[in-house]
Legacy VTK file of the C-alpha trace (Angstrom):
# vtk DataFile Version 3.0
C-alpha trace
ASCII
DATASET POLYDATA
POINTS 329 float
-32.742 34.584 9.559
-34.799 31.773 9.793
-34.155 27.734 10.680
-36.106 24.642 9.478
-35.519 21.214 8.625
-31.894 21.792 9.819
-31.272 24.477 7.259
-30.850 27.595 8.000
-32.229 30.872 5.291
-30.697 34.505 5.741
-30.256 37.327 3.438
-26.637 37.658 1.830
-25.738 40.601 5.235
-26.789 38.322 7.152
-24.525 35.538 5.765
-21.793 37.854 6.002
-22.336 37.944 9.877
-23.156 34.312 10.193
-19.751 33.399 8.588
-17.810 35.548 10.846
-18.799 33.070 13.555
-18.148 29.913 11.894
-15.160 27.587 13.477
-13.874 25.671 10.567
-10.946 23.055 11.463
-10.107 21.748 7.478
-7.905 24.174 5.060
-10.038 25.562 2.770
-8.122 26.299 -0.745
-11.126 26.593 -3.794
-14.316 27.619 -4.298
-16.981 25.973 -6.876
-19.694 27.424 -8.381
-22.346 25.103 -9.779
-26.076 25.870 -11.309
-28.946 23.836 -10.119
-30.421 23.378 -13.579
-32.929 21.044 -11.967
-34.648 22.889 -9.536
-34.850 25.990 -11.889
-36.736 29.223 -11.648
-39.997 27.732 -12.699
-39.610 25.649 -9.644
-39.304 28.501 -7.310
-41.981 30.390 -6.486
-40.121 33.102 -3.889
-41.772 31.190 -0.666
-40.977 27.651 -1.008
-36.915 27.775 0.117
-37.081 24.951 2.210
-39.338 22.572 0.457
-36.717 22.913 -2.391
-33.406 22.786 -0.293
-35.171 19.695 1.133
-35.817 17.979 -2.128
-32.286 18.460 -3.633
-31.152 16.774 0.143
-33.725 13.757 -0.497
-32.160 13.582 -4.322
-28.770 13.720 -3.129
-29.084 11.239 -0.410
-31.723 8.869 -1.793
-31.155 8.725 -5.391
-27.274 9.825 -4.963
-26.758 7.653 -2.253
-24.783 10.422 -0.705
-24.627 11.136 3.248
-25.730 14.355 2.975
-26.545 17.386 0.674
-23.815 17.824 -2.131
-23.127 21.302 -1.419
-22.475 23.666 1.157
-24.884 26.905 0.839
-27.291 26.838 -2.081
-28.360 30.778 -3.445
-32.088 31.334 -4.591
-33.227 33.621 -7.147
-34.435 36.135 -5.047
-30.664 36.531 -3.393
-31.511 34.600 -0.093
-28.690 32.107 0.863
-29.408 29.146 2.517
-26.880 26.122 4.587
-26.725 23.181 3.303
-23.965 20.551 3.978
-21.870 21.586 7.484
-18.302 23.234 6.565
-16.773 20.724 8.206
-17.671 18.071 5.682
-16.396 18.110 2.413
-18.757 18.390 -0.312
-19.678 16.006 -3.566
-20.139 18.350 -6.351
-16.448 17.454 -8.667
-15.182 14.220 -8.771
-11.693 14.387 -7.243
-11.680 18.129 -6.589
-14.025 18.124 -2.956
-10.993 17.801 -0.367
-10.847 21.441 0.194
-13.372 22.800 -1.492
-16.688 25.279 -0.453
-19.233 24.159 -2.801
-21.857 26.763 -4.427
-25.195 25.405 -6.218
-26.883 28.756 -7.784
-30.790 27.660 -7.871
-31.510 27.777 -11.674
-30.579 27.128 -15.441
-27.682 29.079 -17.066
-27.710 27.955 -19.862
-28.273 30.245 -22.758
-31.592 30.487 -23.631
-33.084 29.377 -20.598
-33.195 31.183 -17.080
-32.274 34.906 -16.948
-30.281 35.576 -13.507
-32.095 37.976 -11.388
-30.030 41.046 -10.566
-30.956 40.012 -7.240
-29.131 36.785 -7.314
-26.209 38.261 -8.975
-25.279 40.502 -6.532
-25.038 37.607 -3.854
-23.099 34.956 -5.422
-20.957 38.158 -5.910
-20.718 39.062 -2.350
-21.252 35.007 -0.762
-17.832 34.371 -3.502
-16.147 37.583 -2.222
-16.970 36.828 1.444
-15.496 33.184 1.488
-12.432 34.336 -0.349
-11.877 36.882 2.535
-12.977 34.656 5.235
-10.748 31.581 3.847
-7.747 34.085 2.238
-8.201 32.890 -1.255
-6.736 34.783 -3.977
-9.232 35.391 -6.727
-8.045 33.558 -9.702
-8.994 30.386 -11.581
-7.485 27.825 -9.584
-9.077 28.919 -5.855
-12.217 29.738 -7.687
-13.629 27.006 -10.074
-16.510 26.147 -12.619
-17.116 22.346 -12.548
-17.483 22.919 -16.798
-13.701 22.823 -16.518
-13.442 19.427 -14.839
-14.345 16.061 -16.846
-17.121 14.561 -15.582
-15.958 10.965 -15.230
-12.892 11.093 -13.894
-12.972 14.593 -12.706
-10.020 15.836 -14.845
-9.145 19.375 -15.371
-9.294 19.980 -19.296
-11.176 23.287 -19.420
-14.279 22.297 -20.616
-12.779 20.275 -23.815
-14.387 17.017 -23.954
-17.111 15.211 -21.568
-17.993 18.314 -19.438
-21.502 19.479 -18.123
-22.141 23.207 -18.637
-22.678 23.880 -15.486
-22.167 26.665 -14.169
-24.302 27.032 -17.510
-23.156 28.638 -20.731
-24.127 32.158 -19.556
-22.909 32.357 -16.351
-21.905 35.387 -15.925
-20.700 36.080 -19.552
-20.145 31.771 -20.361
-18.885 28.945 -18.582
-14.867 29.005 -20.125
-11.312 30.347 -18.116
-11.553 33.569 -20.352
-15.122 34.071 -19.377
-14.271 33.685 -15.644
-11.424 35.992 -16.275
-13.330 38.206 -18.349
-16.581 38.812 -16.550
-16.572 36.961 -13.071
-13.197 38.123 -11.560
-13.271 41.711 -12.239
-16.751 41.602 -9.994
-15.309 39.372 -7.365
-12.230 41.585 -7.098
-14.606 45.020 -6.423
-16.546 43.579 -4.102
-13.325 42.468 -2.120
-12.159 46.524 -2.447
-8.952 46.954 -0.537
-8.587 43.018 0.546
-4.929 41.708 -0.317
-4.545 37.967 0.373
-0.371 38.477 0.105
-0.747 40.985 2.929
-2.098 38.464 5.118
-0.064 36.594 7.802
-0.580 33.243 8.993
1.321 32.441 12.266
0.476 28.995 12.001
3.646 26.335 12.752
2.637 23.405 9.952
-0.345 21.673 8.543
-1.427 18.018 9.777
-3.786 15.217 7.781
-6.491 13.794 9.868
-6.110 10.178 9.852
-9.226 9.112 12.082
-12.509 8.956 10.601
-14.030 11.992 12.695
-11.367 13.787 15.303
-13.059 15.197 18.042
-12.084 19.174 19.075
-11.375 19.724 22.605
-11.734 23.311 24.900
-8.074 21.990 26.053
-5.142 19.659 25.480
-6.680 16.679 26.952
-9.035 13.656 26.581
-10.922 14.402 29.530
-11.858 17.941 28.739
-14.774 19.091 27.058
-15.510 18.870 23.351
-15.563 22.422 21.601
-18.555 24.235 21.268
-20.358 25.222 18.171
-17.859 23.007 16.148
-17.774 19.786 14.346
-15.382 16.853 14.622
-13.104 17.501 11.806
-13.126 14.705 9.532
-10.621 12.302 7.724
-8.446 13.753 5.099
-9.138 17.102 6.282
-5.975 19.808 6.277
-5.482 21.116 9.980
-3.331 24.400 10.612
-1.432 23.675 13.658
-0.602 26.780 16.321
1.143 25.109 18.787
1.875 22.129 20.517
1.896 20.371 23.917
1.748 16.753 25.360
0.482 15.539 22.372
-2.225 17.594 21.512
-2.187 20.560 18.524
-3.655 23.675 19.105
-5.883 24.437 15.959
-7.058 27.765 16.409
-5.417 31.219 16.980
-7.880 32.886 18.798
-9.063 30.153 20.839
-8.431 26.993 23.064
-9.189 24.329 20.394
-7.186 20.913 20.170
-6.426 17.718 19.146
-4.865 14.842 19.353
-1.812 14.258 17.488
-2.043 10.929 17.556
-4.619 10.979 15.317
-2.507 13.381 12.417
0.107 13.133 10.170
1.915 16.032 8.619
1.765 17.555 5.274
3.681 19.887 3.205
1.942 22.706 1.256
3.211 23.273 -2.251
2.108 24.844 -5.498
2.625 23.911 -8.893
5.558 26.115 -10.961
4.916 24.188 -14.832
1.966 25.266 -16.859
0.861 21.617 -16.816
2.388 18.767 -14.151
1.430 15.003 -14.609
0.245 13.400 -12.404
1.578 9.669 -12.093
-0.030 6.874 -10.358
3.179 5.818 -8.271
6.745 7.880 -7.768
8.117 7.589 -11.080
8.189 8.287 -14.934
7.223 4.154 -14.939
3.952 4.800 -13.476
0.635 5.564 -15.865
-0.587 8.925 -16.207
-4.028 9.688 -14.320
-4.128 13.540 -14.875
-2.398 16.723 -14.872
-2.227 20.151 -12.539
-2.396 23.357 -13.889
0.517 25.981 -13.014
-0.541 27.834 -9.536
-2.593 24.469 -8.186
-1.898 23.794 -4.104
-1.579 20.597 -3.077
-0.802 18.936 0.248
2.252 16.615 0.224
2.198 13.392 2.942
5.221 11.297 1.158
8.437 11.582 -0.423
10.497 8.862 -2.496
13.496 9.275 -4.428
12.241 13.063 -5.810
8.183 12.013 -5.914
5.364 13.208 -4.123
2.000 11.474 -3.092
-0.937 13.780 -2.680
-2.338 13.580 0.588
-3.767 10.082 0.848
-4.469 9.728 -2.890
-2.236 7.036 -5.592
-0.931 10.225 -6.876
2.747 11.308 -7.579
4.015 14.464 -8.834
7.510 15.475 -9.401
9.250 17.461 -6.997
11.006 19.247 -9.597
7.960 21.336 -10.817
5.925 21.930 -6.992
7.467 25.300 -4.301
7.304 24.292 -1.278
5.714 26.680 0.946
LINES 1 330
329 0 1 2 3 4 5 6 7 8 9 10 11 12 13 14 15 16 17 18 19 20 21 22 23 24 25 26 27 28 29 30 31 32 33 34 35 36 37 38 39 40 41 42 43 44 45 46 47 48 49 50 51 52 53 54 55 56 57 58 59 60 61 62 63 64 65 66 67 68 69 70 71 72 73 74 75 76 77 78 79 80 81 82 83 84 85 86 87 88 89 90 91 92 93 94 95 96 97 98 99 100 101 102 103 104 105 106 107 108 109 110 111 112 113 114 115 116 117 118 119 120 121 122 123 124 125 126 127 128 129 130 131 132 133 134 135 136 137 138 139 140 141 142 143 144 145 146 147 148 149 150 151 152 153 154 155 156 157 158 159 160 161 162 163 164 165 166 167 168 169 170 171 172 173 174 175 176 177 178 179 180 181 182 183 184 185 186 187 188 189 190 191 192 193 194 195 196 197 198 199 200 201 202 203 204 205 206 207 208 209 210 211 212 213 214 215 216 217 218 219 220 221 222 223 224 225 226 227 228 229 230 231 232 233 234 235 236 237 238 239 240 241 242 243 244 245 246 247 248 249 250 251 252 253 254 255 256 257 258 259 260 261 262 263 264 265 266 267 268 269 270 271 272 273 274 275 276 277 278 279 280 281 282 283 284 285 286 287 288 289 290 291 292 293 294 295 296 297 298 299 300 301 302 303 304 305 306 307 308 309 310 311 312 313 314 315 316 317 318 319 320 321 322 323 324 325 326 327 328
């Protein structure tokens, strides 16, 4: 494992440790997988890690105007697996699809006729996508992992790759970029790495979820403003999905294992739900009246902060969605 420029490199064990430590405040519910294309593999030459995790950073923030790197851990060629943007922070890799989202960048070109995947960095964008969907208890389907071909790039859309998409994760990814490939060739792997793991199986005795409301909520060692902020976590940031563990004076215990809180005053709750119809509008205010901006596939999570006359608002977006078609968890 090695650190520099605030990054940090390890091989794809020693990710495997390094996540087992992480203290992540925000519900995670997807994982995306994205290709580089620019940096490739003729931009890699198996020492220079850094100097290219640094560039994409410089891209993303100077040219981008972004505040950070887009994604979250970026995997090289040669397997290694380097941080990128802090878990705590959601990502800016699909337009209207970061809230809850681990973002992947895969250094390299996909597309067909261009780079060949190393065997190498197969196997750990296997195990990094099997690890996060233990770590986070994902299911391993198409809605908690996603390609961003399936999402249209202006408006962020889910159409499956049918009109105004990028390739990416490139067109032989694995098999291709579409659903069928990901079901095809992608899952099957995912699922044999996990072995035995059975996301049903696991219990969560959390009491509710919460919405941060403040810009960055500090995490305290106890359920107080005087007492010490947490260590070796970040603020959790606005918009971000809390689990809540208990309650007193005010504050919400945020952790299960350990003495982590915050201040309620500073959350709203949220309802969990998941979509029942194979394809749910999704209406710009709470009612048939409204304009259509989208739809949800069947099986999509979303967190509910508002209720009127039947409708739904998602979290702090302008959209609606029918109560009829979302199970409330």
């Amino acid at each position: 494992m090695e650190s520099k420029y605030g990054f940090i490199k390890m091989s794809v064990d020693e990710f495997t440790d390094w996540l087992k430590q992480q203290r992540v405040a925000r519900t995670v519910l997807n994982i995306q997988q994205h290709h580089t294309w620019i940096p490739n593999y003729s931009h890699f030459n198996g020492r220079n890690h850094f100097e290219r995790q640094l560039a994409m950073k410089n891209h993303h923030v100077g040219v981008n105007g972004w505040a950070d790197i887009g994604q979250h851990f970026t995997i090289f060629p040669d397997g290694t697996i380097m941080t990128g943007r802090p878990l705590e922070r959601v990502p800016a890799c699909i337009t209207g699809h970061n809230a809850h989202s681990i973002c992947l960048e895969h250094i390299g070109n996909f597309d067909i006729g261009n780079d060949e995947m190393s065997n190498a960095q197969k196997k750990s964008i296997i195990k990094v996508t099997a690890t996060l969907c233990r770590r986070f208890n994902l299911p391993v389907n198409a809605n908690s992992i996603l390609y961003h071909h399936w999402f249209e790039l202006g408006s962020g859309l889910r159409n499956n790759g049918t009109r105004n998409n990028k390739s990416c994760p490139g067109t032989g990814f694995f098999g291709g970029n579409k659903v069928e490939n990901f079901e095809n060739h992608f899952r099957p792997l995912v699922l044999q790495e996990l072995g035995e793991f059975d996301v049903a199986q696991t219990k969560n005795p959390f009491i509710k979820y919460v919405i941060v409301t403040a810009g960055r909520l500090n995490i305290r060692s106890q359920p107080s403003g005087r007492a010490k902020l947490a260590k070796d976590r970040n603020a959790a940031e606005l918009g971000s999905i809390l689990r809540v563990y208990g309650r007193t004076d005010g504050w919400l215990k945020i952790s299960n294992s350990q003495d982590h809180w915050v201040s309620e005053r500073f959350t709203s709750g949220v309802q969990r739900a998941t979509v029942n119809a194979n394809v749910l509008r999704v209406r710009s205010g709470p009612g048939t009246g409204y304009s259509i901006e989208g739809t949800l596939p069947r099986g999509e999570e979303v967190f509910i902060s508002e209720e009127k006359k039947g409708w739904h608002k998602v979290g702090f977006e302008e959209k609606w969605l029918s109560g009829d078609f979302l199970d409330f968890h």
